[in-house]
Structures are given as C-alpha cells and as structure tokens.
N, CA, C and O atoms as CSV, one atom per row, in Angstrom:
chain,resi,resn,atom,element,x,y,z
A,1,UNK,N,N,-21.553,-3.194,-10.068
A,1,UNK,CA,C,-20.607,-3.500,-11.128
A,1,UNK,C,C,-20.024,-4.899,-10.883
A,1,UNK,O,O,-19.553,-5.242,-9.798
A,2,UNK,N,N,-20.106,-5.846,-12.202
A,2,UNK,CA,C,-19.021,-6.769,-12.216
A,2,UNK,C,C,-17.853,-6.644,-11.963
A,2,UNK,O,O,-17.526,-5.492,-12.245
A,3,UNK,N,N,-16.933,-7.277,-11.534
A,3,UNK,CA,C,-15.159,-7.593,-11.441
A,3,UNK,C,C,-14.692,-8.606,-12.803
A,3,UNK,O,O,-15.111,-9.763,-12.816
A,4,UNK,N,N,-14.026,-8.230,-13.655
A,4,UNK,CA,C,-13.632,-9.269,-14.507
A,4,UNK,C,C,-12.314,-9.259,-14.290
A,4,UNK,O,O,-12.014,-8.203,-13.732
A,5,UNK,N,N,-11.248,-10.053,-14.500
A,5,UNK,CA,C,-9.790,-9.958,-14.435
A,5,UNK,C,C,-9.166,-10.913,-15.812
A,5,UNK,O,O,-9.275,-12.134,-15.932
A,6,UNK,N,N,-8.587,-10.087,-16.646
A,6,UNK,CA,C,-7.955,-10.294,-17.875
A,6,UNK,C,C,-6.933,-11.393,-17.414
A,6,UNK,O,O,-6.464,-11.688,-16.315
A,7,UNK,N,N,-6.797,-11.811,-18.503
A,7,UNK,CA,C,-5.933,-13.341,-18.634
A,7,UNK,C,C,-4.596,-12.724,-18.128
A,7,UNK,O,O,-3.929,-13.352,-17.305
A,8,UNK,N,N,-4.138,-11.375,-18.648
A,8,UNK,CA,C,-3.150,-10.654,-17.677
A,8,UNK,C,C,-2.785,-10.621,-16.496
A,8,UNK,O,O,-1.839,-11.055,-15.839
A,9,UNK,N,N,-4.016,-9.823,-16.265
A,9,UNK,CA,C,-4.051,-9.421,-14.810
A,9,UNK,C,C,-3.734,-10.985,-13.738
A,9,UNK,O,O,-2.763,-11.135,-12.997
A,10,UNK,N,N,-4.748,-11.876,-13.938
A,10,UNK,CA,C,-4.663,-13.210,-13.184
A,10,UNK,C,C,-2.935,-13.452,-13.392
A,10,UNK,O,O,-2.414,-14.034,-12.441
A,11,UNK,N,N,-2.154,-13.128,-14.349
A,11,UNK,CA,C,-1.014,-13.728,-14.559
A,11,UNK,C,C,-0.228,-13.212,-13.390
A,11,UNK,O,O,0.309,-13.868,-12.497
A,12,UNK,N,N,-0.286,-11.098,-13.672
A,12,UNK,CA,C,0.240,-10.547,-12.424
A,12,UNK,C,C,0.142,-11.293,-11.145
A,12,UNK,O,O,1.105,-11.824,-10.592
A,13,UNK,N,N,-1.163,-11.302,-10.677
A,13,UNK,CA,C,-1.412,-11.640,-9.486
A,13,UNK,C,C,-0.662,-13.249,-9.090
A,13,UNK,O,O,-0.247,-13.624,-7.994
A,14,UNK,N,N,-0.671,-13.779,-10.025
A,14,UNK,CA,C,0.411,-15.124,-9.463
A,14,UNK,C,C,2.042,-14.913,-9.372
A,14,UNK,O,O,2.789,-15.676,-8.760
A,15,UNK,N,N,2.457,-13.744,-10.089
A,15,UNK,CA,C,3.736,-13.880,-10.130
A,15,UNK,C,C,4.094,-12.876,-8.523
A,15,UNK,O,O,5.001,-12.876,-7.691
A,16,UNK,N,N,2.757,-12.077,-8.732
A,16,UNK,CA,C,3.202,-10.514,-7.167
A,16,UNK,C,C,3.105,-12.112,-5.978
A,16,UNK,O,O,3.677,-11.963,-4.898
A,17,UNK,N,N,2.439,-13.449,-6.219
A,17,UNK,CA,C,2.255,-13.860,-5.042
A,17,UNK,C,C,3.611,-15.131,-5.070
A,17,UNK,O,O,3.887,-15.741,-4.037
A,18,UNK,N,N,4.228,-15.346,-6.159
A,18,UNK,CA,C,5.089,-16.271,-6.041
A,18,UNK,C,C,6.178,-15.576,-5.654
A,18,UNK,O,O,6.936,-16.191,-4.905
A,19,UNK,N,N,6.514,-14.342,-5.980
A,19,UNK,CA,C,7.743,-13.592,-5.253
A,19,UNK,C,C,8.009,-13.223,-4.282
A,19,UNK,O,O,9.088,-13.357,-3.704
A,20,UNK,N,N,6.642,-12.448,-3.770
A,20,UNK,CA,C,6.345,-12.459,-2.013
A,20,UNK,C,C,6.719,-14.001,-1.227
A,20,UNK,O,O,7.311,-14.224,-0.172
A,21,UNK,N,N,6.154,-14.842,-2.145
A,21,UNK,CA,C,5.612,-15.794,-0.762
A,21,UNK,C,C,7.422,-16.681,-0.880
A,21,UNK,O,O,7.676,-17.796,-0.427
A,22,UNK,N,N,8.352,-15.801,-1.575
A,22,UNK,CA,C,10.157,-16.519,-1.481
A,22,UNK,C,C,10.132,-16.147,-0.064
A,22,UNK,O,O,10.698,-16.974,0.650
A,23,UNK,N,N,9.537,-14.935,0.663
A,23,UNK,CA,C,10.447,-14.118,1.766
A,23,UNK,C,C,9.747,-14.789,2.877
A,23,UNK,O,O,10.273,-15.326,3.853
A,24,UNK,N,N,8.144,-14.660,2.525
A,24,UNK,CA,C,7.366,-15.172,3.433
A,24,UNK,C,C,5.567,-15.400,2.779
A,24,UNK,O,O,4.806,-14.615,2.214
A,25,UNK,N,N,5.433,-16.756,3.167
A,25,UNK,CA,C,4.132,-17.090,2.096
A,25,UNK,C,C,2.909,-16.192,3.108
A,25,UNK,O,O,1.805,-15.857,2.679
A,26,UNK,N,N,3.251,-16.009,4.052
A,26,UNK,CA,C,1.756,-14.827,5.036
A,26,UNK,C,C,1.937,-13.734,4.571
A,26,UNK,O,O,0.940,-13.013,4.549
A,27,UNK,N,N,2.976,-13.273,4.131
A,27,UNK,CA,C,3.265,-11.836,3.487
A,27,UNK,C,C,2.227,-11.991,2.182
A,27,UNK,O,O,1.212,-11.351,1.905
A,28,UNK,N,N,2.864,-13.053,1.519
A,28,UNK,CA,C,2.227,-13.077,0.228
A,28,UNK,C,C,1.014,-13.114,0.371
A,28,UNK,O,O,0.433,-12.113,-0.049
A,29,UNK,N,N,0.467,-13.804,0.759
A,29,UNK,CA,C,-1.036,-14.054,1.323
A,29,UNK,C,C,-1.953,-12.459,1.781
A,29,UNK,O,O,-2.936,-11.954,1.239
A,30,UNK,N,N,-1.341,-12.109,2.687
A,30,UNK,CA,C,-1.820,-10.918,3.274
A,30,UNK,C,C,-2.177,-9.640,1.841
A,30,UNK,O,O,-3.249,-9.129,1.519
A,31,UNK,N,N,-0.807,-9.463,1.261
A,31,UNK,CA,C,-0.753,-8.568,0.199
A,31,UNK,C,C,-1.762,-8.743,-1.079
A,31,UNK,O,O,-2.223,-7.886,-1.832
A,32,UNK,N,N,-1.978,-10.493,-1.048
A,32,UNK,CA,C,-3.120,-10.531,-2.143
A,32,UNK,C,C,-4.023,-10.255,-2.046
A,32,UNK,O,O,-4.675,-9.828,-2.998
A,33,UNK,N,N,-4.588,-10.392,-0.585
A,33,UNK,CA,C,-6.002,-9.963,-0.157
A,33,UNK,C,C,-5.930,-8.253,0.007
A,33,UNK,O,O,-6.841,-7.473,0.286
A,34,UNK,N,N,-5.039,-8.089,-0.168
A,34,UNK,CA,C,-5.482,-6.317,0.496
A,34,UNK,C,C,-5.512,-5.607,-1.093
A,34,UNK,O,O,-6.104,-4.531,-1.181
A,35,UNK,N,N,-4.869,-6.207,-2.381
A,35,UNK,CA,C,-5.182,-6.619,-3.525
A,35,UNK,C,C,-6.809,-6.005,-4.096
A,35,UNK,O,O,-7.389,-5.053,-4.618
A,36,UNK,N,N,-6.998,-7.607,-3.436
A,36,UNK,CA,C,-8.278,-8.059,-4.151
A,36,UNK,C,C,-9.366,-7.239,-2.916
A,36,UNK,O,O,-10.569,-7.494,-2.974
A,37,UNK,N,N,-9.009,-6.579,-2.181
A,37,UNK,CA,C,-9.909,-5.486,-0.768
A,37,UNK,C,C,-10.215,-4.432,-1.943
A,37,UNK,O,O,-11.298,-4.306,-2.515
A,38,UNK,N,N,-8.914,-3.623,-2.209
A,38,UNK,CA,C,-9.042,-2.693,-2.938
A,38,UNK,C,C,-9.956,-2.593,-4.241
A,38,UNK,O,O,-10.822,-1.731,-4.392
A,39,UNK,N,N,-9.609,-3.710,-5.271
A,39,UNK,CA,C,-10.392,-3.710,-5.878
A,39,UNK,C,C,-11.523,-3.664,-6.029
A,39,UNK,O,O,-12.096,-2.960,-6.860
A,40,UNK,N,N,-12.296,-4.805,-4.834
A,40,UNK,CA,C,-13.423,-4.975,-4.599
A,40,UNK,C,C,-14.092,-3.527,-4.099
A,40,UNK,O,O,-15.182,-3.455,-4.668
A,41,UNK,N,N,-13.976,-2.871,-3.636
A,41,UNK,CA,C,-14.173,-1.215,-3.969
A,41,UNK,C,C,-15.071,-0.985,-5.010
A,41,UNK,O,O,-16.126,-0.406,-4.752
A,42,UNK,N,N,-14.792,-1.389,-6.271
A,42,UNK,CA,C,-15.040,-0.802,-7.581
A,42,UNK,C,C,-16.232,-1.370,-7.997
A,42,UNK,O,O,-16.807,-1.172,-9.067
A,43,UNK,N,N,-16.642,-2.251,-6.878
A,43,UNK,CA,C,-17.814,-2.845,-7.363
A,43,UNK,C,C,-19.473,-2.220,-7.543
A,43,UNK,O,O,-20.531,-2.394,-8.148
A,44,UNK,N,N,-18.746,-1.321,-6.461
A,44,UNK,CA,C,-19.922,0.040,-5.968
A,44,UNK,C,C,-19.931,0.867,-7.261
A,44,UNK,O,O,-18.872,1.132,-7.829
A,45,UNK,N,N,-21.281,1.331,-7.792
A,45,UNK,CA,C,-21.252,1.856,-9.022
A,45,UNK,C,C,-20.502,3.392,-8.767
A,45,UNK,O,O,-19.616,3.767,-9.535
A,46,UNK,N,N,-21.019,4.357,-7.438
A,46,UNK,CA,C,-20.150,5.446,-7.402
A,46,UNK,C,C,-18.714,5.562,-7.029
A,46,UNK,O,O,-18.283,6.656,-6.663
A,47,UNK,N,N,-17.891,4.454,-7.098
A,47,UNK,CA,C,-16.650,4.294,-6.743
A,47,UNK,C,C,-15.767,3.836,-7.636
A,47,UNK,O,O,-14.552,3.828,-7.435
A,48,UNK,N,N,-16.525,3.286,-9.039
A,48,UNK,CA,C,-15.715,2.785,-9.981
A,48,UNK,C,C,-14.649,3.432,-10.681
A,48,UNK,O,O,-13.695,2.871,-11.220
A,49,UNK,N,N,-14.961,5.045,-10.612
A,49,UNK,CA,C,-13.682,5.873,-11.138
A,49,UNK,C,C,-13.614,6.415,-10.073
A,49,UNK,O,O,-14.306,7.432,-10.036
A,50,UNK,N,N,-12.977,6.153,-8.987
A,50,UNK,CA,C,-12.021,6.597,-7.992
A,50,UNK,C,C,-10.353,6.015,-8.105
A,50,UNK,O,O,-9.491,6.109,-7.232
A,51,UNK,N,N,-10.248,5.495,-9.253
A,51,UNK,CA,C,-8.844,5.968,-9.384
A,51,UNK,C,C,-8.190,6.857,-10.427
A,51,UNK,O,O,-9.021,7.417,-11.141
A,52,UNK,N,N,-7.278,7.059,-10.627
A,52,UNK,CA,C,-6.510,8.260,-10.845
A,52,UNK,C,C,-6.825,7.964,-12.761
A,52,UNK,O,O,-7.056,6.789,-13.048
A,53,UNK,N,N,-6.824,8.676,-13.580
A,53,UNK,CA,C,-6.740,8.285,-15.007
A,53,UNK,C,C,-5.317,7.856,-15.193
A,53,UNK,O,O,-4.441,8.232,-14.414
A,54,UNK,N,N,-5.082,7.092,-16.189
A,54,UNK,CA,C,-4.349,5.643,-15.950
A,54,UNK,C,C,-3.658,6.837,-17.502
A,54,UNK,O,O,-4.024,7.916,-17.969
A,55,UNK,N,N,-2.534,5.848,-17.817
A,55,UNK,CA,C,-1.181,6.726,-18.704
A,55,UNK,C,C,-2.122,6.032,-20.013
A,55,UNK,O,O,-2.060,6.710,-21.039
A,56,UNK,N,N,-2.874,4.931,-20.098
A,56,UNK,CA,C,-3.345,4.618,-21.463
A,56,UNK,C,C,-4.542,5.211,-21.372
A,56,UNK,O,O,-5.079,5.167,-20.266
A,57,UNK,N,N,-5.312,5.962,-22.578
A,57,UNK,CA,C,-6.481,6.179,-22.776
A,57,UNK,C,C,-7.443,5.131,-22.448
A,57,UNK,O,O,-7.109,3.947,-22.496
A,58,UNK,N,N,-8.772,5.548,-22.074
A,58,UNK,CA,C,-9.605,4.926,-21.139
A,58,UNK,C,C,-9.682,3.820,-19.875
A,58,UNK,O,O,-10.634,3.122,-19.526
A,59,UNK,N,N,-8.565,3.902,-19.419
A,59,UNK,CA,C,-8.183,2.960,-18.358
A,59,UNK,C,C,-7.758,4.243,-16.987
A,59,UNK,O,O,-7.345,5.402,-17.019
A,60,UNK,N,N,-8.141,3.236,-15.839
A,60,UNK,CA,C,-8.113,4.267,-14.793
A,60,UNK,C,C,-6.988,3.314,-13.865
A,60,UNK,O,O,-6.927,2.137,-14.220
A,61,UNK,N,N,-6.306,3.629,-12.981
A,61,UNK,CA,C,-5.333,3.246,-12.014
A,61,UNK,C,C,-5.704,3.716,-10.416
A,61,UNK,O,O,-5.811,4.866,-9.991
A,62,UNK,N,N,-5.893,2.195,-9.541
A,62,UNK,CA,C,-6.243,2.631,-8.406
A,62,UNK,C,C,-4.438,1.999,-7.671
A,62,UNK,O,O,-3.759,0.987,-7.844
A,63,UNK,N,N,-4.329,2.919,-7.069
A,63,UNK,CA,C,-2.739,1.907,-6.037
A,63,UNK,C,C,-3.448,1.589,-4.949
A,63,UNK,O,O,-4.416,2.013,-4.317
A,64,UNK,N,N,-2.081,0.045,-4.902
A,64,UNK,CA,C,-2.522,-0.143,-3.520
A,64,UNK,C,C,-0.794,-0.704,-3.202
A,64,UNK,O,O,-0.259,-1.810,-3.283
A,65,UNK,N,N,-0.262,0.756,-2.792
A,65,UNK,CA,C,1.081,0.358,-2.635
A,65,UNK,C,C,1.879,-0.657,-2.096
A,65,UNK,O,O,1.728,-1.067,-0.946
A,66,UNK,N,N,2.916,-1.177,-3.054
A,66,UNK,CA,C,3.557,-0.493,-4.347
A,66,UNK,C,C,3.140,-0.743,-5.358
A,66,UNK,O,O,3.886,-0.557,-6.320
A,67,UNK,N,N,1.291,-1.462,-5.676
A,67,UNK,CA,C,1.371,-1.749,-6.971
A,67,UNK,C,C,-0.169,-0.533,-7.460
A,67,UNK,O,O,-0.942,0.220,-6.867
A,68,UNK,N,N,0.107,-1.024,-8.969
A,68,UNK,CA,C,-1.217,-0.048,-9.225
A,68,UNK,C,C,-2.115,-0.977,-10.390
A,68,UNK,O,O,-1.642,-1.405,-11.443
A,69,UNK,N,N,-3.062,-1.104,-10.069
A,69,UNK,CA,C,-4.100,-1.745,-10.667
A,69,UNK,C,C,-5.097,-1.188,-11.857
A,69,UNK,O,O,-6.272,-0.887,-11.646
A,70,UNK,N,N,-4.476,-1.102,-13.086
A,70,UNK,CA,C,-5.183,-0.975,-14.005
A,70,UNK,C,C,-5.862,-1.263,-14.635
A,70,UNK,O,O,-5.587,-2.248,-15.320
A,71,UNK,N,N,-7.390,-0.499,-14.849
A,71,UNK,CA,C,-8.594,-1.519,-14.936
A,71,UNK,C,C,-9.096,-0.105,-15.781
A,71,UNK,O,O,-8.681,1.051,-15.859
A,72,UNK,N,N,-10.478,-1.052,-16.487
A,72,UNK,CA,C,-11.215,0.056,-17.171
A,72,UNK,C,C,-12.595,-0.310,-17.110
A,72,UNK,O,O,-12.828,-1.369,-16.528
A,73,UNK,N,N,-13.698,0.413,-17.645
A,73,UNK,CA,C,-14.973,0.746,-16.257
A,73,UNK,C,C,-15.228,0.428,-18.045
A,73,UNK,O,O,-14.576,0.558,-19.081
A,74,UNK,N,N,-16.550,-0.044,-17.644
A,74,UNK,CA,C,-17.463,-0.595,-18.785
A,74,UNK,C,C,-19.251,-0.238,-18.708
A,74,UNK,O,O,-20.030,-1.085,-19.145
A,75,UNK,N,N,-19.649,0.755,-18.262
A,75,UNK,CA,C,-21.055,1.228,-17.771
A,75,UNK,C,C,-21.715,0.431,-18.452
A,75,UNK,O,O,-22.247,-0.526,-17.888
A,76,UNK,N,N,-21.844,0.616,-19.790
A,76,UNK,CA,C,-22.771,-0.027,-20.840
A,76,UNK,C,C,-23.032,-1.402,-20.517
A,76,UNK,O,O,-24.181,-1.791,-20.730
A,77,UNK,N,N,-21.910,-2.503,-19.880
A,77,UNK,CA,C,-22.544,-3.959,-19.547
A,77,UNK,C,C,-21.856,-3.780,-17.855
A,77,UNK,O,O,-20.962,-4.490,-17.396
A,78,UNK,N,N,-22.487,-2.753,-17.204
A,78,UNK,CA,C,-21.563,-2.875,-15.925
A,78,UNK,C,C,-20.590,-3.212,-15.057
A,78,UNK,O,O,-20.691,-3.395,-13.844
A,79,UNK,N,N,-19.580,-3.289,-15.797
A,79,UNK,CA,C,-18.345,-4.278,-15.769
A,79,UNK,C,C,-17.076,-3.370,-15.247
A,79,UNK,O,O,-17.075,-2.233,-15.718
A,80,UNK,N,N,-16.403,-3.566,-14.689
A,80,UNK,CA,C,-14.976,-3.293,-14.387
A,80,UNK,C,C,-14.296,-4.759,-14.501
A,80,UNK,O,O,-14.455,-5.911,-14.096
A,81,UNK,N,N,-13.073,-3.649,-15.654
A,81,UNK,CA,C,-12.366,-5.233,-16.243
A,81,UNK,C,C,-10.783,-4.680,-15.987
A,81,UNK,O,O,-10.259,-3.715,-16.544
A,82,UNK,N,N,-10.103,-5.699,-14.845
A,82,UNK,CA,C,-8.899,-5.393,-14.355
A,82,UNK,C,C,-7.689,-6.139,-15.399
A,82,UNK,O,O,-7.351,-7.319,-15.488
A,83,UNK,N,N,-7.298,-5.136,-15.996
A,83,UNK,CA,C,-6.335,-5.265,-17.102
A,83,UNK,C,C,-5.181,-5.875,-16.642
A,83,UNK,O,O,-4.759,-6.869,-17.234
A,84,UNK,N,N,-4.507,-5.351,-15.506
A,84,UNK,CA,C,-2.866,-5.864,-14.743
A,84,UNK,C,C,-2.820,-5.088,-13.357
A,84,UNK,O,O,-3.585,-4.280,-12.828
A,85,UNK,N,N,-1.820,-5.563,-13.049
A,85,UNK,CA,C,-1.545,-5.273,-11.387
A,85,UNK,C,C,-0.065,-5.017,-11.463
A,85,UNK,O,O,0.761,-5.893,-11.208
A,86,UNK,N,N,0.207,-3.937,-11.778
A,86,UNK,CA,C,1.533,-4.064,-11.880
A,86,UNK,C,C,2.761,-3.301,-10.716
A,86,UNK,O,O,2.197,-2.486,-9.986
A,87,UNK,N,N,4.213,-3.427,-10.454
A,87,UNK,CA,C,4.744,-2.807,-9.543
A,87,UNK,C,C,5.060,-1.223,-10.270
A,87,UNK,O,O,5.276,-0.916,-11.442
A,88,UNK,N,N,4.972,-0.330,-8.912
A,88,UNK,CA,C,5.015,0.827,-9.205
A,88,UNK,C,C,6.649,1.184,-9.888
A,88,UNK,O,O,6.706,2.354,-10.266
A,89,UNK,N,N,7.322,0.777,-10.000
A,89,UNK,CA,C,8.579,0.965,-10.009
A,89,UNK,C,C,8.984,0.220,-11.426
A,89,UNK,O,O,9.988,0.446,-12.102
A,90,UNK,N,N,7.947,-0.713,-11.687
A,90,UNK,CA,C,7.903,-1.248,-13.013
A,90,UNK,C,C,8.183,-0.429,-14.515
A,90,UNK,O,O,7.612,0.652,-14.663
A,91,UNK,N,N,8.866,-0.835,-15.374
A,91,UNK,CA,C,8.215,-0.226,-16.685
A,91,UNK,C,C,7.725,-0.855,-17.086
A,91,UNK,O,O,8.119,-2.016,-17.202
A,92,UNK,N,N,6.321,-0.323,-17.623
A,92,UNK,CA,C,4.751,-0.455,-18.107
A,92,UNK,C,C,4.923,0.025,-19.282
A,92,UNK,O,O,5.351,1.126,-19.627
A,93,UNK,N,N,4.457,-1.130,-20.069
A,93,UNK,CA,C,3.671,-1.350,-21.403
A,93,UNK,C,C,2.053,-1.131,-21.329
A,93,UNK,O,O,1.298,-1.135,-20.357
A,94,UNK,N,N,1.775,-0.913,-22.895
A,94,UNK,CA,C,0.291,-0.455,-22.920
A,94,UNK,C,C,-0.836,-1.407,-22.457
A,94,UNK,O,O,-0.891,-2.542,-22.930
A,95,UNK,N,N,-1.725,-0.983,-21.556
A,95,UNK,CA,C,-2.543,-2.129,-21.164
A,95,UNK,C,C,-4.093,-2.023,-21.541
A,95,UNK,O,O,-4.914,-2.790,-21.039
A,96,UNK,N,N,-4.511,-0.833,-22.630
A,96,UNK,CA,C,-5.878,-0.702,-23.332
A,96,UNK,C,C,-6.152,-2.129,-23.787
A,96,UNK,O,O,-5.218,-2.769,-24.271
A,97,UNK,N,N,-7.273,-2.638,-23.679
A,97,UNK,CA,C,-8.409,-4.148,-24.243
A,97,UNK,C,C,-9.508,-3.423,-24.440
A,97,UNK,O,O,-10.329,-3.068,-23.594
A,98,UNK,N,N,-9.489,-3.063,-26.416
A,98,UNK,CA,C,-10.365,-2.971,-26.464
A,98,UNK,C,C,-11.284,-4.053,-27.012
A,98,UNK,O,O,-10.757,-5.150,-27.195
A,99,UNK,N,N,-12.966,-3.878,-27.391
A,99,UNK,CA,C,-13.318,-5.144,-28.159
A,99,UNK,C,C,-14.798,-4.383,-28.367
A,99,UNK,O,O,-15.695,-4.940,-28.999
C-alpha cells in the first residue's frame, strides 16, 4: 500500500511539531517519528485495517498516544490516505475525503 497524507493531515503534523518542540525540539522530533513509525505499519497490505473504525463512516483510527490518526484504506488504487492526526482530547470535526 501507498501512504498519501491530505493537505490536512501535513497541516496537523506541523502544528503537533511546533507545540512540542516550545518544551523541547527532541521531544518534538522523537514524537514525529514514532508518528510517522506507526503509520508506516499500514503499508503492509494485511495491516491496513488494524485500526479501530474511526467515528466517520469509512475511515479507520490507529492511536499512537495521545494522538489518533485518521486515515482511510483505498484497495481499489492501493492507497492509504491519512486524513489528520489529531489530539485525543481534541474535539473532532468530520474528516471523510471522498472523490
């Protein structure tokens, strides 16, 4: 499977790393990669729905605490396309892309 990351998601991931990296930029650093570990997971075709079904229809949620990574699996062009990365503690808006 491909990795795609929505114009979203890339947004998350700069803001989870500009807030971390106020306290400490190795923190930030560390947390992005364990991030982008997790994800990379999904690349394996039998692992792509190993996360939990996600609160929007057809989107699945893997955590990688405290955040949870919502993405949706695309078989037909082999794709996993990571919608947002958001904090668990967050309130979440709808994150379905369809097309």
């Amino acid at each position: 499977m491909n990795i795609v990351f929505d114009d979203d998601a890339v947004e998350d991931l700069r803001e989870i790393r500009a807030w971390t990296a106020k306290e400490s930029p190795r923190a930030a650093e560390r947390l992005i990669a364990k991030i982008f570990d997790r994800i990379e997971l999904l690349i394996e075709p039998e692992l792509a729905y190993m996360g939990r079904p996600g609160l929007d229809p057809g989107t699945r949620e893997l955590i990688e605490n405290p955040y949870i990574i919502v993405y949706e699996v695309h078989e037909d062009r082999s794709e996993i396309v990571v919608l947002a990365i958001v904090h668990g503690a967050q309130k979440r808006k709808p994150q379905t892309k369809t097309d």
